[in-house]
Backbone as a chain_set.jsonl record, in Angstrom:
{"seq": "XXXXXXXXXXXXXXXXXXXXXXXXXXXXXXXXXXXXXXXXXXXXXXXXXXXXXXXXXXXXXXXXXXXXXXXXXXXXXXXXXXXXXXX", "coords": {"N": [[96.741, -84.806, -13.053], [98.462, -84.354, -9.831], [99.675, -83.391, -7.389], [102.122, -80.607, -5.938], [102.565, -77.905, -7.732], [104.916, -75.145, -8.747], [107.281, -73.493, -7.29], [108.71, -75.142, -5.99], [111.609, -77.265, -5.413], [111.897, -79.795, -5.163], [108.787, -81.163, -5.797], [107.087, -82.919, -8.388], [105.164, -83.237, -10.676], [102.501, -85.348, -10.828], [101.317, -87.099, -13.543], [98.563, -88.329, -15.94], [97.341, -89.916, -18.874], [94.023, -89.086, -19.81], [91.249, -90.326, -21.497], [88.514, -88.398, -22.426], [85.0, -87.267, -22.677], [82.065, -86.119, -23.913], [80.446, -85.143, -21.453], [81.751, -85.763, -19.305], [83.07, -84.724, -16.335], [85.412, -83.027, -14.569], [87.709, -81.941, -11.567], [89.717, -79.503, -10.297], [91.498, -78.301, -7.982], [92.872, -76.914, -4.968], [94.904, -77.683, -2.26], [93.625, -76.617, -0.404], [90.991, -77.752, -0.308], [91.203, -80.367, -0.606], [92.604, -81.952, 1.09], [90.545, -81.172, 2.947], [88.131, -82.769, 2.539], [87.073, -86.239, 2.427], [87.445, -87.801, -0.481], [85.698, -89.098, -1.24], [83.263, -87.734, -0.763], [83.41, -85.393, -1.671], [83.21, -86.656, -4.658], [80.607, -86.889, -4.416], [79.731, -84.332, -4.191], [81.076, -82.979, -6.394], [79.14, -84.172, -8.524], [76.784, -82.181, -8.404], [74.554, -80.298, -9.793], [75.266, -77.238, -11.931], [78.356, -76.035, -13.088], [79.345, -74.268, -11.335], [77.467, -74.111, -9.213], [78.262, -76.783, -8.236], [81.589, -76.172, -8.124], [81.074, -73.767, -5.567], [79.428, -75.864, -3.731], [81.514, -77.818, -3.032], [83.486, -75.411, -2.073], [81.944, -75.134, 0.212], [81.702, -76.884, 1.682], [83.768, -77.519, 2.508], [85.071, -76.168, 4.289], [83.118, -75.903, 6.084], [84.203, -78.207, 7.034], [86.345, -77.474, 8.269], [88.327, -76.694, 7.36], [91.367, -74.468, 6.874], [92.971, -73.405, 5.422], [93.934, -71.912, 2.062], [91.433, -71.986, -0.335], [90.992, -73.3, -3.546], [88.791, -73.995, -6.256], [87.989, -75.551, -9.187], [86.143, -75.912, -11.523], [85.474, -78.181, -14.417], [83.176, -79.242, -16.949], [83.417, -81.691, -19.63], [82.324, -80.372, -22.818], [82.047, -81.367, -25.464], [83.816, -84.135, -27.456], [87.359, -84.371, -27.916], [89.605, -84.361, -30.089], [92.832, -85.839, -30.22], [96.016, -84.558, -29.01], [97.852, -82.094, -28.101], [100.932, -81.309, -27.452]], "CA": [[97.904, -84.225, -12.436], [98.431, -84.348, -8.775], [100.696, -82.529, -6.498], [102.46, -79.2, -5.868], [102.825, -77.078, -8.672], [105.243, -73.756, -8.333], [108.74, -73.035, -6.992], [109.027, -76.129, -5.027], [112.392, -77.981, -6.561], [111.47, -81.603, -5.052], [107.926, -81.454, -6.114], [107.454, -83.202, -9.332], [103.662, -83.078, -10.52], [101.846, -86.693, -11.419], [100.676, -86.574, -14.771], [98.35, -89.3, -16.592], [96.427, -89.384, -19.798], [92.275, -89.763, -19.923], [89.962, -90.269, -22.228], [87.821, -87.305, -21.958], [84.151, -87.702, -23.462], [81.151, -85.188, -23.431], [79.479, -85.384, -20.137], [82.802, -85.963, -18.215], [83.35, -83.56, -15.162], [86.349, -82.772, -13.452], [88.203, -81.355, -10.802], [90.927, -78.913, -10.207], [91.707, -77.885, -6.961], [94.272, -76.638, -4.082], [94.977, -78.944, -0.519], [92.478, -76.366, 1.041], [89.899, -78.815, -0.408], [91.533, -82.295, -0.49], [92.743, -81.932, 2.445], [89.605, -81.008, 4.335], [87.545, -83.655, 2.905], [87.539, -87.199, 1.688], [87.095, -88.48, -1.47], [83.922, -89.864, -1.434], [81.932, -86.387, -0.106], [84.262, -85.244, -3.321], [82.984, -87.245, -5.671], [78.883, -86.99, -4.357], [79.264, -83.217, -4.296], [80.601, -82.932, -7.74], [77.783, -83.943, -9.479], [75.906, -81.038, -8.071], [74.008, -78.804, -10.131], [76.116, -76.63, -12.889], [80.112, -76.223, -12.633], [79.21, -73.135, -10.662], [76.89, -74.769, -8.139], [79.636, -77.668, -8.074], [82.066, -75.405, -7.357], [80.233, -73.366, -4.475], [79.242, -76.52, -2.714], [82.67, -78.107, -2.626], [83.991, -75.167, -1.349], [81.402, -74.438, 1.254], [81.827, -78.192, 2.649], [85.593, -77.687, 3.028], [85.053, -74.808, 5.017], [82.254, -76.594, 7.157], [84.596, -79.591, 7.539], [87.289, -77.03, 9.642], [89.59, -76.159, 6.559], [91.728, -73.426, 7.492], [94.127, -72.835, 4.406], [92.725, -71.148, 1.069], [90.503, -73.214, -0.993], [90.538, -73.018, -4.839], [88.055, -74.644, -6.483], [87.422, -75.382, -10.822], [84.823, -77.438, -11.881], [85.006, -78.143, -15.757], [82.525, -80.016, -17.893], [83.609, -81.437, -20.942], [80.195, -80.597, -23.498], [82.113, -82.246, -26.432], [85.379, -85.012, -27.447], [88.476, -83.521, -28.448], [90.066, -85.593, -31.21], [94.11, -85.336, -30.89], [96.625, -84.247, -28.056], [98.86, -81.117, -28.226], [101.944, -81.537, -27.0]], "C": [[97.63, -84.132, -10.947], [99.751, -83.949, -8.226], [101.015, -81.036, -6.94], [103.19, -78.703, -7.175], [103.858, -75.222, -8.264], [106.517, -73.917, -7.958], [109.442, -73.838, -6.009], [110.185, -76.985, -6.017], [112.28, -79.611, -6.461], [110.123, -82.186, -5.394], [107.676, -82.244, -7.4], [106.008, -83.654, -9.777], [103.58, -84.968, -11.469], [100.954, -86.294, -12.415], [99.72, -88.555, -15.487], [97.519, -88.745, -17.637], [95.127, -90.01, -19.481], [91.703, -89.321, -20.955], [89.278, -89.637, -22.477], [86.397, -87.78, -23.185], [83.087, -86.768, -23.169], [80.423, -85.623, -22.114], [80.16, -85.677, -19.076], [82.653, -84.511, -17.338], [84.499, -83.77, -14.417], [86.655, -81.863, -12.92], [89.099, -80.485, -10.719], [91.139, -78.024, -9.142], [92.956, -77.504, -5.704], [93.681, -77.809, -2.637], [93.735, -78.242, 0.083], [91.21, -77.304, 1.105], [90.147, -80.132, 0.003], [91.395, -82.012, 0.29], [91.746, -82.068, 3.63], [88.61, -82.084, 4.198], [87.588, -84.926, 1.996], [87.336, -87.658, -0.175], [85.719, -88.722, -1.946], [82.742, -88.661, -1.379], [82.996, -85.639, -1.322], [83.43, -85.535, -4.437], [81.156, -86.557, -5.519], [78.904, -85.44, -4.732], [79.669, -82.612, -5.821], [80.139, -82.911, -8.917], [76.75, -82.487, -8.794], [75.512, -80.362, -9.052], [75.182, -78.209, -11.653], [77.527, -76.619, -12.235], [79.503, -75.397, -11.23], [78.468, -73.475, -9.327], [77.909, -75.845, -7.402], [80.607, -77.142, -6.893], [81.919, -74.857, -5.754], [80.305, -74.419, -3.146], [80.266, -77.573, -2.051], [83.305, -76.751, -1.709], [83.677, -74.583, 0.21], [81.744, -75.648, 2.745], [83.284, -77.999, 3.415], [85.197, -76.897, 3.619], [84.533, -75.036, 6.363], [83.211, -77.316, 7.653], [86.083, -78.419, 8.378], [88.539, -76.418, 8.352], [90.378, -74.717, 7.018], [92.724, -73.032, 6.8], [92.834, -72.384, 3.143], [92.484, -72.165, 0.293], [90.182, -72.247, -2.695], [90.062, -73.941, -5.479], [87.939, -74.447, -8.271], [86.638, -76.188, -11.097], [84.157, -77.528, -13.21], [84.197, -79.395, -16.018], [83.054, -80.076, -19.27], [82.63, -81.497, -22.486], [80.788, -81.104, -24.901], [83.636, -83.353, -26.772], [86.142, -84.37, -28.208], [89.472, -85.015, -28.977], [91.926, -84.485, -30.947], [94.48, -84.631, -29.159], [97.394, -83.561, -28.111], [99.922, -81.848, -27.228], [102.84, -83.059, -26.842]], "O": [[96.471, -83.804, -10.697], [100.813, -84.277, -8.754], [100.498, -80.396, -7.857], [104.288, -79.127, -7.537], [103.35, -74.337, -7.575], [106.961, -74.873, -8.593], [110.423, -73.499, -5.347], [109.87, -77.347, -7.151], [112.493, -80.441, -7.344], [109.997, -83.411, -5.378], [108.862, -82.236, -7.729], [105.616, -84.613, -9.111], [104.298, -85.5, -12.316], [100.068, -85.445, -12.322], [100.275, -89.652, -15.424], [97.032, -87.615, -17.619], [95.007, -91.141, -19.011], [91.628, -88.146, -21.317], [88.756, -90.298, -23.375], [86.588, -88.406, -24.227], [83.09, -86.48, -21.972], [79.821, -86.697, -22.101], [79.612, -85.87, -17.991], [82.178, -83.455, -17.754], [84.547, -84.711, -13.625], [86.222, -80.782, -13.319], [89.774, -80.888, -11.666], [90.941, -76.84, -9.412], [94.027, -78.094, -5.846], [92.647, -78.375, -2.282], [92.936, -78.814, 0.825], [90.559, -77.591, 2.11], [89.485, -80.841, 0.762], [90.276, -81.689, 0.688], [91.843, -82.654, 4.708], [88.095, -82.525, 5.226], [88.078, -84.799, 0.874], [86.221, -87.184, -0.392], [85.003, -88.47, -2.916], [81.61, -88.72, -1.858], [81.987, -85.682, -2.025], [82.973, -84.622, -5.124], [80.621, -85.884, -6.4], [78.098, -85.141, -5.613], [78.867, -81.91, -6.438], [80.355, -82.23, -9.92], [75.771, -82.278, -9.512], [76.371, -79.522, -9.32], [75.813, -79.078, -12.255], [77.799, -77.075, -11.125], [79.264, -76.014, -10.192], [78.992, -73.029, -8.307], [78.268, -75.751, -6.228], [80.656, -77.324, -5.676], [82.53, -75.405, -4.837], [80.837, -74.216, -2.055], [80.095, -78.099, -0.951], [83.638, -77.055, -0.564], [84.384, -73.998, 1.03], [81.915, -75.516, 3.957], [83.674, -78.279, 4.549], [84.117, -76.924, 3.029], [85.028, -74.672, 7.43], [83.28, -77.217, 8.878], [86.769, -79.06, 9.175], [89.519, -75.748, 8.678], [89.659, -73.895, 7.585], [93.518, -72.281, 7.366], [91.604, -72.436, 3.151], [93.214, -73.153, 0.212], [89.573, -71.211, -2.964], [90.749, -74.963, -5.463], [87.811, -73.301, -8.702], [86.68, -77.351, -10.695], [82.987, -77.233, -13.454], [84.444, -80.453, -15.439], [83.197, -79.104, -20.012], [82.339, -82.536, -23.08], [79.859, -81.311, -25.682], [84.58, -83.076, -26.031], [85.692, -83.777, -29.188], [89.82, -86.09, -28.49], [92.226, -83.321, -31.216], [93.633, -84.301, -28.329], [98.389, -84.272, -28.246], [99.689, -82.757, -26.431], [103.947, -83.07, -26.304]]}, "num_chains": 1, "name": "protein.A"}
């Protein structure tokens, strides 16, 4: 999912399906992060350490890199495969 979520009426969130498999890690974050840094220093700092370390060091970089809006940061691991799709 990508984009603005909330009370915006032209927003309209990007949705795709993945695969998900134990040992996957993803993201879930506000612009204060994108925004402040690219992709790539994204990706390297997400392997970091536990979610919690993860976390932390994404949002310490954004901060370094000049960010100046609020920065929310999630950083799940998935530790097993989920058979089947609600909804």
């Amino acid at each position: 999912m990508a984009r603005a979520l909330g009370p915006v009426d032209d927003e309209r969130p990007e949705l795709a399906r993945l695969e998900l498999v134990a040992g996957d890690r993803f993201l879930l974050c506000t612009d204060g992060l994108s925004g402040a840094l690219e992709p790539e220093a994204i990706a390297g700092l997400l392997g970091v350490g536990e979610v919690e370390e993860a976390a932390e060091a994404l949002t310490a970089a954004a901060f370094e890199a000049g960010s100046r809006d609020n920065i929310t940061t999630l950083v799940v691991d998935v530790r097993a495969a989920v058979r089947g799709v609600a909804g």
